[in-house]
C-alpha positions as CSV (number, residue, x, y, z in Angstrom):
1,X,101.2,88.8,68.3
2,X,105.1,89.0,68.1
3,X,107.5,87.3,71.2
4,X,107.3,89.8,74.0
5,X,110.8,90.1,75.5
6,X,109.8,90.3,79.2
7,X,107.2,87.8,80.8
8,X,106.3,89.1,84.1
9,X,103.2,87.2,84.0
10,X,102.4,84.0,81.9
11,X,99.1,84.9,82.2
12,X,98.9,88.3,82.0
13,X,96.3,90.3,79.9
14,X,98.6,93.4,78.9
15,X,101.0,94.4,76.8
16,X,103.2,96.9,78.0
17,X,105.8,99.0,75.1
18,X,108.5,100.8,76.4
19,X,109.8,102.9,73.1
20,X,112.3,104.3,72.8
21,X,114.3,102.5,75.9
22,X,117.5,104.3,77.6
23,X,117.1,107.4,76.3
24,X,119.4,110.3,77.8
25,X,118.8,110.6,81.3
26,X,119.0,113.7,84.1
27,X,121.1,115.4,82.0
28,X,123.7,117.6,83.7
29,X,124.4,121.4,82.2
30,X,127.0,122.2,84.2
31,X,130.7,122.8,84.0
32,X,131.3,121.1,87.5
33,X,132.6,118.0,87.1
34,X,132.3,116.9,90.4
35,X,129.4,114.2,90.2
36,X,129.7,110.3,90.4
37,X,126.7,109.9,88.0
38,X,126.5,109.4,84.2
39,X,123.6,111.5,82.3
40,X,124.6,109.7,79.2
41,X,123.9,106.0,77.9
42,X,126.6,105.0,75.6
43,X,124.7,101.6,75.1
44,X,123.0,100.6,71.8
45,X,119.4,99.8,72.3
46,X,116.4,98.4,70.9
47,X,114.0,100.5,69.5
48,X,111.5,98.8,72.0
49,X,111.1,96.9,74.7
50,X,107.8,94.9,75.3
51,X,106.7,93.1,78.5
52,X,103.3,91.2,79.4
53,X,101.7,92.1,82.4
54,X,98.7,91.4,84.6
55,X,96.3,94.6,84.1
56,X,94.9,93.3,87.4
57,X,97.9,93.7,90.0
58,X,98.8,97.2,87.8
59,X,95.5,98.4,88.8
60,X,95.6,96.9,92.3
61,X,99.1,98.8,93.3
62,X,97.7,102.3,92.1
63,X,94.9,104.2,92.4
64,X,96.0,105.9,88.7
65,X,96.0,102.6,86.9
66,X,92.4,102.1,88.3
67,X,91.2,105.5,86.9
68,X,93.0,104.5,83.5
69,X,91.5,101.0,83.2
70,X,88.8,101.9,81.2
71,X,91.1,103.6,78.6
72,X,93.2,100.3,78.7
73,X,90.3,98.7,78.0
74,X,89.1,100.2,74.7
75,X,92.9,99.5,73.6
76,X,91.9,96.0,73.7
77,X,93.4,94.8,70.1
78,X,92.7,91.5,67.8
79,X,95.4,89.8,70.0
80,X,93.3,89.9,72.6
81,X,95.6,91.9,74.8
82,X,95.7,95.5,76.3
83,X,98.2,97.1,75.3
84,X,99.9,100.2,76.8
85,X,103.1,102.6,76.3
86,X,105.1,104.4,77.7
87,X,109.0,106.0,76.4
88,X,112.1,106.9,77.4
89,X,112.6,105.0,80.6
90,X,115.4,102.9,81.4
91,X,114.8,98.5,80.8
92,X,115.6,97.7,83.7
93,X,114.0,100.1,86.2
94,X,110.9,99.3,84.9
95,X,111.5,95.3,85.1
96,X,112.7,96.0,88.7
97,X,109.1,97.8,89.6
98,X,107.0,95.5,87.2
99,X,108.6,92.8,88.8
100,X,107.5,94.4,92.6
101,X,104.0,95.2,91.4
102,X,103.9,91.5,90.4
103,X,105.2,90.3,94.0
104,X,108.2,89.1,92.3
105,X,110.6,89.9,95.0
106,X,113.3,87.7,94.8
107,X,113.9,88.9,91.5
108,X,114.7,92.7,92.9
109,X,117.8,93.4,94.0
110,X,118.5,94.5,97.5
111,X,121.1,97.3,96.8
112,X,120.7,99.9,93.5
113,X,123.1,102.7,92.6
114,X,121.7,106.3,92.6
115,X,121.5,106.4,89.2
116,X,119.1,103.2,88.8
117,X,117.1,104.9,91.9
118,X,116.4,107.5,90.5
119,X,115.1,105.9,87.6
120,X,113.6,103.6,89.5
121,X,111.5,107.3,91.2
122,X,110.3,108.0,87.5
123,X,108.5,104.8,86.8
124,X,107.3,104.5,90.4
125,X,106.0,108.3,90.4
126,X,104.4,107.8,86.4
127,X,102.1,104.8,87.6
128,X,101.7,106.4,91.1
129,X,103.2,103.1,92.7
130,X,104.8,104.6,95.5
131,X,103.1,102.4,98.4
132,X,104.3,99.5,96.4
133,X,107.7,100.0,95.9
134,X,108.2,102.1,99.6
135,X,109.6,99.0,101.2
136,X,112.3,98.4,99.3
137,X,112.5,102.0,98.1
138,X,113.8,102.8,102.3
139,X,115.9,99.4,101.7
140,X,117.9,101.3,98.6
141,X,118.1,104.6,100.1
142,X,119.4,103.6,103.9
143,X,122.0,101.9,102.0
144,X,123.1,104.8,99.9
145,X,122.5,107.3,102.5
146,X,126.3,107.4,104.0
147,X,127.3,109.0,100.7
148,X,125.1,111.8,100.2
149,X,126.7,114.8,98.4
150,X,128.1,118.1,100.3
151,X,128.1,120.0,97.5
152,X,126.3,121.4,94.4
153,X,126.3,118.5,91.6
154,X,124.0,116.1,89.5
155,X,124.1,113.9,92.3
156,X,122.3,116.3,95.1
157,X,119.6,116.8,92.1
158,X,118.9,113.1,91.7
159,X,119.0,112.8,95.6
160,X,116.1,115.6,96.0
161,X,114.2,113.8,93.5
162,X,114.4,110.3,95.4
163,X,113.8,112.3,98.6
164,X,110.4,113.8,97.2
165,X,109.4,110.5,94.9
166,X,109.8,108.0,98.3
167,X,108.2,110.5,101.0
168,X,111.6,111.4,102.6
169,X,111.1,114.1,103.9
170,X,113.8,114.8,106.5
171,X,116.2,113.9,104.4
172,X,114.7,116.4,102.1
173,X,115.0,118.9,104.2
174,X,118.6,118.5,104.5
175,X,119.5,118.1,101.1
176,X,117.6,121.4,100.2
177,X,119.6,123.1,102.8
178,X,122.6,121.7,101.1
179,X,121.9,123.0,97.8
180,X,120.4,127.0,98.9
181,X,123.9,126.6,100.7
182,X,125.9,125.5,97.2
183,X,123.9,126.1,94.6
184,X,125.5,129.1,92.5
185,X,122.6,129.9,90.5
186,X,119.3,128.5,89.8
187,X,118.5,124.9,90.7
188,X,118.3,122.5,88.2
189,X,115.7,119.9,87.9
190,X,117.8,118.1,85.1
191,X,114.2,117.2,83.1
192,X,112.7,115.2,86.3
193,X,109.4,116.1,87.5
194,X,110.3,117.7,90.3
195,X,107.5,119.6,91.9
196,X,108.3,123.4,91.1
197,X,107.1,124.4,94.9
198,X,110.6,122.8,95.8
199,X,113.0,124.4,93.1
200,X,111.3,127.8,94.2
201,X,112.0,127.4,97.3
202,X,115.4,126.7,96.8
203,X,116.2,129.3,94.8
204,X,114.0,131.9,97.1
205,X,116.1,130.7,100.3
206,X,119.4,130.9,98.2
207,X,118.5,134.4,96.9
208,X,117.4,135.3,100.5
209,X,121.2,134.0,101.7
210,X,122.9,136.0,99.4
211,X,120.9,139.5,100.2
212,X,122.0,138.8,103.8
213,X,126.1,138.5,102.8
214,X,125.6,141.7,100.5
């Protein structure tokens, strides 16, 4: 087999691809300026990004990666290894939870930007590691949290989708009020899966709000 770029485990039985690595993220359509977050990587990278991983503590921090072991296994190439991909995802969010799913702690970092949290919510959500990652997840956002947005912007967006992915939920609750408050028009969900029972009930309330002033 070719040099894998990232060992998370010498011994591990996997071989995870990530294609396509830092592709365009939460893209903001908007004429508002007024966010602190980039949508767009500027970077050159790799075409893809490969790490080897233990199928075993995968399948251990998620029920999902249980249910997909079997289709792992009939992946199982002349190498010897399973092998597994996934695209578009930023390299070092998925280190960072690899690395946690791998109880390879002192190699996360305590503090994270919004932007890498929120990327941090994709992988975690994909692989349905969010018991895994919860402890430091409340670590990152408590650390954020004095600079939550007042106002309408890519950054509220990303901070409802951290709120949903890490079980949030009062904070949630006040960052939805924020944005039926200051949203002009629809809700974005700026390509994340965020469930649509929460843009719809943004969008409801804000229409609701308006009625009431007209």
């Amino acid at each position: 087999m070719t040099d894998t770029d990232h060992i998370i485990d010498p011994n591990g039985d996997m071989i995870l691809t990530l294609e396509n690595p830092g592709a365009p993220f939460a893209v903001w359509h908007h004429d508002d300026a007024n966010t602190s977050s980039t949508a767009l990587n500027q970077t050159k990278n790799p075409d893809r990004v490969t790490f080897r991983v233990s199928s075993r503590h995968l399948s251990l921090a998620s029920a999902r990666s249980t249910k997909m072991r079997h289709r792992w296994d009939e992946k199982k190439k002349a190498d010897g290894y399973l092998h597994i991909s996934v695209e578009d995802w930023d390299t070092e969010a998925l280190l960072i939870v690899l690395n946690i799913v791998h109880l390879r702690n002192r190699k996360v970092p305590c503090i994270v930007t919004l932007e890498m949290l929120s990327k941090l919510a994709v992988v975690a959500d994909y692989f349905e590691f969010h018991e895994a990652v919860e402890p430091f997840s409340n670590t990152w956002i408590a650390r954020l949290h004095p600079a939550l947005p007042t106002s309408y912007n890519r950054d509220l967006i990303l901070w409802i989708w951290v709120s949903h992915v890490f079980n949030a939920n009062l904070l949630l609750k006040k960052l939805t009020y924020t944005a039926v408050q200051c949203c002009p028009g629809k809700m974005q969900d700026l390509g994340l899966p965020i469930p649509r029972s929460i843009v719809e009930k943004v969008n409801n309330k804000r229409v609701a709000a308006a009625a009431k002033l007209a």
